[in-house]
C-alpha positions in Angstrom: -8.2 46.3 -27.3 -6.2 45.4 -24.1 -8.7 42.9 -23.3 -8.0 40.8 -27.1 -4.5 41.3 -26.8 -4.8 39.6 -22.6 -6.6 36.5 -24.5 -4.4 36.6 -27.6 -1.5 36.1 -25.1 -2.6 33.3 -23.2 -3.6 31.7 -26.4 -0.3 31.6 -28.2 0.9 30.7 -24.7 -1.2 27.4 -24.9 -0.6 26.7 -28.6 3.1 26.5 -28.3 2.3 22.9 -26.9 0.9 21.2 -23.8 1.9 23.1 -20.9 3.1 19.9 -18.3 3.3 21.3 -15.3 -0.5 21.8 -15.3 -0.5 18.1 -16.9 1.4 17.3 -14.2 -1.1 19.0 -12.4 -4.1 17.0 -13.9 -2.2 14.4 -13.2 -1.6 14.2 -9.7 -5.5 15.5 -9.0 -7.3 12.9 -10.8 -5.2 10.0 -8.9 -6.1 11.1 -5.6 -9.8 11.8 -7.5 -9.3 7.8 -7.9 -8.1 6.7 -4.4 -10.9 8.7 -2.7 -13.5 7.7 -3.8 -12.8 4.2 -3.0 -15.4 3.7 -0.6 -13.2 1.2 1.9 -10.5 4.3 2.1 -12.4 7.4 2.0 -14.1 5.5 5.0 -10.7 4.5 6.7 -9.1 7.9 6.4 -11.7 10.6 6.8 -10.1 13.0 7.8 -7.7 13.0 5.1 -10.7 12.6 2.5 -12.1 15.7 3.9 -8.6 17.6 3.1 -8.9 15.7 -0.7 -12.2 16.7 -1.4 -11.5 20.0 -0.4 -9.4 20.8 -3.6 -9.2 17.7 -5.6 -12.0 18.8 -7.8 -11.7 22.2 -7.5 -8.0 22.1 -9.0 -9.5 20.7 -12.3 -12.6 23.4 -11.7 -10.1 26.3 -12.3 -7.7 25.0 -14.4 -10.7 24.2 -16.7 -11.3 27.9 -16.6 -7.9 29.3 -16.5 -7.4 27.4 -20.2 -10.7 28.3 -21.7 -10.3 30.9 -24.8 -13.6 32.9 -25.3 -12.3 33.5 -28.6 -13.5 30.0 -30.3 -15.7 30.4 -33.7 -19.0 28.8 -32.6 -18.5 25.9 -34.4 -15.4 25.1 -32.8 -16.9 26.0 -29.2 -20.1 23.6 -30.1 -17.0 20.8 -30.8 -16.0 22.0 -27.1 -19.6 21.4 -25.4 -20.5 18.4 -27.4 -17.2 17.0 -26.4 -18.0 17.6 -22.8 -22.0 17.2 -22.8 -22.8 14.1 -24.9 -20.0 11.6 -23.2 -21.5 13.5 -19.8 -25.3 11.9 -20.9 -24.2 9.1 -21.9 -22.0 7.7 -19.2 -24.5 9.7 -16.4 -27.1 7.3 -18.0 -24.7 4.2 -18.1 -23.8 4.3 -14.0 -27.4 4.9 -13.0 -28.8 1.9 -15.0 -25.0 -0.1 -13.7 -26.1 1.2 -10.0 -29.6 0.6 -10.3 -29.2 -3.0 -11.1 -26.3 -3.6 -9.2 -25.7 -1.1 -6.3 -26.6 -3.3 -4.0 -24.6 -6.7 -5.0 -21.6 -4.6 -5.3 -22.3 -2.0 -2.5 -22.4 1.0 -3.6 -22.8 4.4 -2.1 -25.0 6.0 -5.2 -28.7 4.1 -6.2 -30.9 4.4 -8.9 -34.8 3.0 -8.8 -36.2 5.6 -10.4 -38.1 5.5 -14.3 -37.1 7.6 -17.0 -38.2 10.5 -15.5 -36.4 10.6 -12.5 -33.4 9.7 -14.6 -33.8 12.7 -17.2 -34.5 14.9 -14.0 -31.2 13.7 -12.6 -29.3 14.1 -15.5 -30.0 17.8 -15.7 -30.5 18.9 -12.1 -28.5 16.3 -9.9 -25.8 14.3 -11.6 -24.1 11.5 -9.4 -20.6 10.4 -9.0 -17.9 12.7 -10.3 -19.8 13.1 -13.2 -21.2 16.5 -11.7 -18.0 18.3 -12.6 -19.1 17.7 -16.8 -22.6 18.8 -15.6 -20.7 21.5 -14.2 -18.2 22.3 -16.6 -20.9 22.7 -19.9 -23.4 25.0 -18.4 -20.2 27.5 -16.6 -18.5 26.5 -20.7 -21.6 27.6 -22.1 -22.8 30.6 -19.9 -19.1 32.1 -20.1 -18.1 31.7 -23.7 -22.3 33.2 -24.8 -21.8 36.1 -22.5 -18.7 37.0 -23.8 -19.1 36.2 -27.1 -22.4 38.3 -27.4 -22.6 40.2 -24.8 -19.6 42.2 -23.2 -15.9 40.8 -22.8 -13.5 40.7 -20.3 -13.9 41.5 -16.6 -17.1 42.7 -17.2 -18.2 39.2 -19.3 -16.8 37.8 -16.4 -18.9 39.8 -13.4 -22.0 39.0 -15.7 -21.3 35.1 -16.6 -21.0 34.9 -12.4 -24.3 36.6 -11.7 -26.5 34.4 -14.4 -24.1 31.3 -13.1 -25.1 32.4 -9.6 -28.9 32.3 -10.5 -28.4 29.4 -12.1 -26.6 27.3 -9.2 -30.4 28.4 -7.5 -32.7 26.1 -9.5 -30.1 23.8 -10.3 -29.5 21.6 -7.3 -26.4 19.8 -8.8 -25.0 23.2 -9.7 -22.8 24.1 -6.6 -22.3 28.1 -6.4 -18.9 27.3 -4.7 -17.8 25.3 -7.4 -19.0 27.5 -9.7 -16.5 30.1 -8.0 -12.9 27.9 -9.2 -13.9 28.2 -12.6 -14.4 32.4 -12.2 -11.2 31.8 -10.7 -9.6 30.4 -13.0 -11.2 33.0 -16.0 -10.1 35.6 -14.1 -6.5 34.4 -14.2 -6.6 33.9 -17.6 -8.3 37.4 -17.9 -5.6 39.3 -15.9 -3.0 37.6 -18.0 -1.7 35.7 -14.7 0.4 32.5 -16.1 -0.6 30.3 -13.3 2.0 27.4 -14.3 4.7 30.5 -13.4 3.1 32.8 -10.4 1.5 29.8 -8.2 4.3 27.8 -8.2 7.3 28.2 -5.0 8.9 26.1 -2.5 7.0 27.4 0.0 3.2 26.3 -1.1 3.6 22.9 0.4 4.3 25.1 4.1 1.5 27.0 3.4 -0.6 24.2 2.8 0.4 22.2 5.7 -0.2 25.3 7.9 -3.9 26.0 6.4 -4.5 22.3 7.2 -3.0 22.9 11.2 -5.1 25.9 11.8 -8.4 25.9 9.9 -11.5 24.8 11.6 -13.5 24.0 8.6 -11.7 22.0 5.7 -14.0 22.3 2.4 -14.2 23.0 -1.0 -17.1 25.3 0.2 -14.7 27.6 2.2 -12.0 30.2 2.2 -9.8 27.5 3.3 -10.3 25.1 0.5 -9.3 28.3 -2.1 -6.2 28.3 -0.3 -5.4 24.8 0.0 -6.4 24.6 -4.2 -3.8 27.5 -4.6 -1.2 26.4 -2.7 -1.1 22.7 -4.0 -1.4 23.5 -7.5 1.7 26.4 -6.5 3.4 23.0 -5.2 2.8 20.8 -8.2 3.8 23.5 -10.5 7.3 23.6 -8.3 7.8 20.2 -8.5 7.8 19.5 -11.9 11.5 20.7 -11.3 12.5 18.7 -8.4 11.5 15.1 -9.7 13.3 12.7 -12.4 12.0 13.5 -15.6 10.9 10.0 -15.7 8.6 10.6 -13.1 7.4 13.9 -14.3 6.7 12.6 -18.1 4.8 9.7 -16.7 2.5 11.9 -14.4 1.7 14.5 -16.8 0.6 11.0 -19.2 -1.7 10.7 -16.5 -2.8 14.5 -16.8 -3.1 14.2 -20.2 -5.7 11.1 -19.6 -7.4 12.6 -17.1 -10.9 13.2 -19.5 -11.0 9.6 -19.8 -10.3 8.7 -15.8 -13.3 11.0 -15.1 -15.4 9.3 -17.8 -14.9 5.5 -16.9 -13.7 5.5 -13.3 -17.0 5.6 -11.7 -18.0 2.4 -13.6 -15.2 1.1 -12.0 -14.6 2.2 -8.2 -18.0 1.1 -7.3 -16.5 -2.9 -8.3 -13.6 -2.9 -6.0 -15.4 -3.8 -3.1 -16.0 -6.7 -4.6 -12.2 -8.2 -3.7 -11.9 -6.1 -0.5 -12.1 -9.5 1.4 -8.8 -10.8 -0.2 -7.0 -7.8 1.4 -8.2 -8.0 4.8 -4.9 -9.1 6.1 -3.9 -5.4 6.0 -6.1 -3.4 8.5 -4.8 0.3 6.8 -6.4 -1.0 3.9 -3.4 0.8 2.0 -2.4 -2.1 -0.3 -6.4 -2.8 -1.6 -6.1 1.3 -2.4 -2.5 1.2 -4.0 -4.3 -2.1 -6.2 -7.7 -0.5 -7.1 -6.2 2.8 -7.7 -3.5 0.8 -10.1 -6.4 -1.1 -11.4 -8.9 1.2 -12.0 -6.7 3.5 -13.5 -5.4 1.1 -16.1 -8.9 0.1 -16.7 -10.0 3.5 -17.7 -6.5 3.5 -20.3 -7.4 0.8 -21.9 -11.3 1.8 -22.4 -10.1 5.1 -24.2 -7.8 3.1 -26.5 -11.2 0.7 -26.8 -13.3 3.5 -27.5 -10.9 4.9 -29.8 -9.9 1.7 -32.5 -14.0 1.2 -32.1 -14.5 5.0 -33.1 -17.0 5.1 -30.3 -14.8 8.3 -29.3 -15.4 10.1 -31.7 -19.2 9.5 -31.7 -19.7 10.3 -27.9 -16.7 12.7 -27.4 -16.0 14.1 -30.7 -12.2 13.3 -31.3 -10.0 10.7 -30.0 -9.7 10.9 -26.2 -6.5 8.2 -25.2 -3.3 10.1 -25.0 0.2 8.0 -25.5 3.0 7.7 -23.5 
């Protein structure tokens, strides 16, 4: 009984309206999702790629789980997986083919020469790009929402979704175990009824970030390290939200709010903007091509999910209308 009334909780929590500090959040994450994985910067500034990567992703990882409900009717948790999966196949199918014909003319760090084997094989063992965290996101969906549906709830769905997860992230080389770990995160927040948007946030996260930076050997999403970075810059996003113009806010959290349909076109994108690096080689930080392709990329990727939705196309691949307004 405690267990339903923990979930009912959160869920009346989330259906009183978007919560924008976490869009703010979203927001925020999937811009510097954008400017690192520009090849030119991420190559320029490794070390500060390697902090980025570190808890970029896994931010969206366990906020992904943290907002989950368990307590979906199947057909409304098929809407959930089908609106995560499909546009996941399609557009994994759509940058192979654009990387397999064009890699090389535009430079790109992924390549595809395979046949339709070695693409179906990629699709469901090793996606490339970013689109690993869908592949990610509908088998931990999937495992998670069965086991608790039909199995056992609460902690204990939890413990068990981890262990098949775990043995799962074995055979499936795409399927990280440590990334796996951000969405159990996340659950278990949701879980221990820990309002995230609330708990994480205080002035102090952006010290303790800064200090785990200073005095940890190994920076990665794959470590202790890259929890506490995760924690402690969603705890400083979540403070923010206070200490900016609300201008500023609104129009990140517009971000956040797009930031499905930044992971789903982005990568068809980034891998182009070598293409004009040459026109920007009067600045040796490469900082002004970033601030561009970032602004470019992004805007691209707004006006494909307005495309896709006057065309219906969203619907089709995604199952509902994917462009939020301003």
């Amino acid at each position: 009984m405690v267990e339903i009334n923990q979930h009912s909780y959160m869920d009346e929590i989330k259906n009183k309206g978007r919560i924008v500090e976490i869009d703010m959040a979203k927001g925020i994450l999937i811009l510097l999702m954008v400017a690192f994985h520009l090849g030119l910067f991420n190559t320029k500034y490794p070390h500060a790629c390697q902090i980025v990567y570190a808890f970029h992703m896994s931010g969206f990882l366990l906020i992904s789980g943290y907002l989950f409900s368990v307590n979906k009717e199947p057909q409304k948790f098929l809407k959930t997986v089908y609106g995560i999966a499909v546009p996941y196949i399609v557009f994994e199918i759509v940058y192979l083919l654009g990387v397999g014909m064009l890699g090389k003319f535009i430079g790109a760090s992924n390549t595809f020469d395979g046949g339709v084997l070695t693409l179906l094989s990629k699709i469901a063992f090793l996606p490339s790009g970013t689109y690993w965290y869908l592949h990610t996101m509908a088998i931990c969906l999937t495992v998670y929402y069965l086991v608790n549906r039909y199995v056992m709830k609460g902690l204990s769905g939890i413990l068990i979704s981890s262990v098949i997860l775990y043995a799962l992230s074995i055979g499936i080389e795409g399927l990280k175990w440590e990334n796996i770990t951000y969405f159990i995160i996340g659950a278990l927040f949701r879980n221990a009824n820990f309002v995230i948007n609330e708990r994480l946030k205080s002035p102090v996260s952006v010290f303790c970030f800064v200090l785990i930076i200073v005095y940890t050997n190994e920076i990665s999403r794959y470590s202790i390290a890259g929890i506490g970075l995760t924690l402690t810059f969603l705890g400083f996003i979540f403070d923010l939200k206070e200490r900016v113009p609300k201008q500023i806010s609104n129009f990140i959290s517009y971000i956040g709010r797009n930031s499905f349909a930044i992971v789903l076109f982005s990568p068809l994108f980034t891998v182009a903007t070598k293409v004009y690096a040459p026109f920007f080689s009067f600045d040796d930080s490469a900082i002004l091509w970033t601030i561009f392709s970032s602004l470019l990329v992004v805007s691209l990727c707004l006006f494909c999910a307005i495309l896709f939705d006057r065309l219906s196309l969203s619907r089709i691949i995604v199952g509902k209308i994917i462009y939020s307004k301003l």
